[in-house]
C-alpha positions, 0 to 999 in steps of 0.5 A, a space after each residue: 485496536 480494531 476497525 471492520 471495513 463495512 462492505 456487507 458480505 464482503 466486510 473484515 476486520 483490521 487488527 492492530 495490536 503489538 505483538 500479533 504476529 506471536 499470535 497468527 495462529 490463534 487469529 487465523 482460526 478465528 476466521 478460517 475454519 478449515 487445514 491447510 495454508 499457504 504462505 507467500 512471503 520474501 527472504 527478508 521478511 522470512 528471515 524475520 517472522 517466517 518461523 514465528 509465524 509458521 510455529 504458531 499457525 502450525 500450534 493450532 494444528 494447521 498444515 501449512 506450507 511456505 514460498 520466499 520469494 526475491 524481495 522487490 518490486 520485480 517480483 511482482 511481474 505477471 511472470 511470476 505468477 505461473 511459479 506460484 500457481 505450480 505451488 499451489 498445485 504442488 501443495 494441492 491447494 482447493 478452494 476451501 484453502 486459506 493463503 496468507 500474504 506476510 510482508 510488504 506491498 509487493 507480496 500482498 499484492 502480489 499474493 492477493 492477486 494470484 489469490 483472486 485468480 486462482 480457482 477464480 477466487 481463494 480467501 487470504 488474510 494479509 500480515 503486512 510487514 512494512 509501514 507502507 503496508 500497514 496503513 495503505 496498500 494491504 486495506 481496500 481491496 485493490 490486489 495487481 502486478 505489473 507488466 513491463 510496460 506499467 504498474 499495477 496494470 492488471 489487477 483485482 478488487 478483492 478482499 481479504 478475510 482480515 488484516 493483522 498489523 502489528 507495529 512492533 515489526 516495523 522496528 525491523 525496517 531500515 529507515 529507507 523502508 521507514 521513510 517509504 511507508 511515511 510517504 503514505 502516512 502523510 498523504 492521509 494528512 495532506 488530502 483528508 485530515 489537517 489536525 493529522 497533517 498537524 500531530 505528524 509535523 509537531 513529532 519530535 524524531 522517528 522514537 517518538 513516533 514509534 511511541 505513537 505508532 498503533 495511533 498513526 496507523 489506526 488514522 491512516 487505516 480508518 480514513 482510508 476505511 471511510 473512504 473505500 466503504 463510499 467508493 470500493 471501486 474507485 470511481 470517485 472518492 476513492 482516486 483522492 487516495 492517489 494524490 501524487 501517485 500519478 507522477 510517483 508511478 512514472 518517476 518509479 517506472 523512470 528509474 527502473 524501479 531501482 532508485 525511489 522506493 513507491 512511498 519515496 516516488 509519491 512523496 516527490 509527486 505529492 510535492 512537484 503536482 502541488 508546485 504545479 496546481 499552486 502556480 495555476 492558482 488551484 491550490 492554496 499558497 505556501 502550500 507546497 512549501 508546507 508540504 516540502 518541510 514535512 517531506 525533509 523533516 520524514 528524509 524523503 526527497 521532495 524533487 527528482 533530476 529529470 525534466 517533467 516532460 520526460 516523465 509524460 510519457 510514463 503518465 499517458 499509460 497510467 491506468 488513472 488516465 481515460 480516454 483524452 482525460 486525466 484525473 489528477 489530485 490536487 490539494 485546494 489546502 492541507 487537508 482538503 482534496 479534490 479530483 481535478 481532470 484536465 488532460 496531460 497539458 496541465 504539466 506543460 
């Protein structure tokens, strides 16, 4: 299956197709005409698909060179980009160069965005390894790392040459990790597509989603293609993309990022803003209710033990909110979203 994300110059191809990753080399060189590669991966991913992929990229004659780095959200701190900028240097890395981006969100992200910097801009394609990956955060374009003080707080739009997704490596994942990545799915459902909502609730168990997964991910990627072709820059249609995200970021940045995985977080958000906008009469009744269900149904928690007040503070950093105004998502029913701003009253 294949999707191209249409944005004119800077246009590229999603492949998803089972079994890519045995054939990097072989897709690379389609798009990427010059020698040498660097890739940016963890240990845990690497420990799976760092010597596949690096046998078959250097099958094609490329001269490649790979950093592993700690797996987890901290490595995606600003500190970490100076090590990876002396590796770059270290492999005399130019701008006719290629980086390549294997794994979950944090190293696509994190590698996106040091690809965008560096020499003002270098290409890189994105091998996304994680469900939530696969269908969120390695299409669209938005590449970031974290300062201490908030997520995601310096970043880039910038694209990639193309993303290779291949679902066979999400049998590797632990169901944590699973149950991260259906956070997202979900979300997809909830705010643009209620026969999607539907396909997901009525799945038997995970292996019969498994069976379904070039399908699930080719929705996921193909609404949020729509989406990002009518607002790149995330002015408009594009913030429906962040329902529940504003309280998922600050029940993240709460726990230290060490209790609720992204997906986990906005999952919870996705339920407790839904709780909220439903009360102020926003949003269709017994929608939270639907939402709850699909969430347990997924093993992903639906409420947090930690009084909403406390998590207002996480939220007036949140980089969605301007000046006195906050863009919040609210559902008016499954499948329906709107951009809804009010201020940071609405949770009181």
């Amino acid at each position: 299956m294949e999707l191209v994300i249409d944005l004119k110059e800077k246009s590229y191809p999603i492949i998803i197709e089972k079994g890519i990753i045995n054939r990097v080399g072989e897709e690379v060189s389609k798009v990427y005409k010059g020698k040498r590669i660097f890739i940016i991966t963890d240990h845990n991913v690497s420990k799976y698909y760092g010597d596949k992929v690096l046998f078959s990229l250097k099958n094609k004659n490329f001269e490649v060179k790979l950093l592993s780095l700690e797996p987890g959200e901290k490595t995606k701190g600003f500190n970490t980009l100076p090590d990876i900028y002396n590796e770059f240097l270290n492999f005399n890395l130019t701008r006719s160069d290629l980086i390549i981006a294997l794994g979950g969100g944090v190293i696509g992200d994190l590698a996106g965005f040091a690809a965008s910097t560096y020499l003002r801009g270098i290409d890189f394609i994105q091998i996304p390894t994680s469900l939530l990956a696969q269908v969120d955060s390695s299409v669209g374009g938005k590449v970031a790392v974290d300062l201490e003080r908030g997520k995601n707080l310096v970043g880039s739009f910038y694209h990639p040459k193309c993303v290779l997704i291949d679902p066979q490596v999400l049998s590797t994942l632990n169901d944590k990790f699973f149950a991260d990545g259906m956070g997202e799915v979900i979300k997809y459902g909830f705010i643009k597509d209620s026969n999607f909502f539907e396909f997901l609730y009525k799945m038997k168990d995970n292996e019969q989603l498994m069976s379904n997964m070039e399908e699930v991910i080719y929705k996921c990627c193909d609404i949020k293609r729509q989406v990002v072709e009518r607002d790149e820059k995330d002015k408009g249609e594009r913030m429906l993309l962040n329902f529940g995200h504003t309280l998922g970021h600050s029940i993240e940045q709460y726990y230290n990022y060490e209790k609720y995985t992204h997906g986990e977080a906005v999952a919870i958000g996705m339920y407790m803003i839904t709780k909220i906008s439903e009360e102020k009469g926003l949003t269709k009744k017994e929608t939270a209710e639907k939402i709850k269900d699909i969430l347990i149904k997924y093993n992903l928690s639906y409420e947090v033990n930690v009084n909403l007040k406390e998590l207002l503070e996480a939220i007036n950093l949140d980089k969605k909110k301007m000046g006195n105004d906050l863009n919040i998502i609210v559902l008016k029913e499954i499948g329906n979203s709107e951009i809804y701003k009010t201020t940071i009253s609405f949770f009181s």
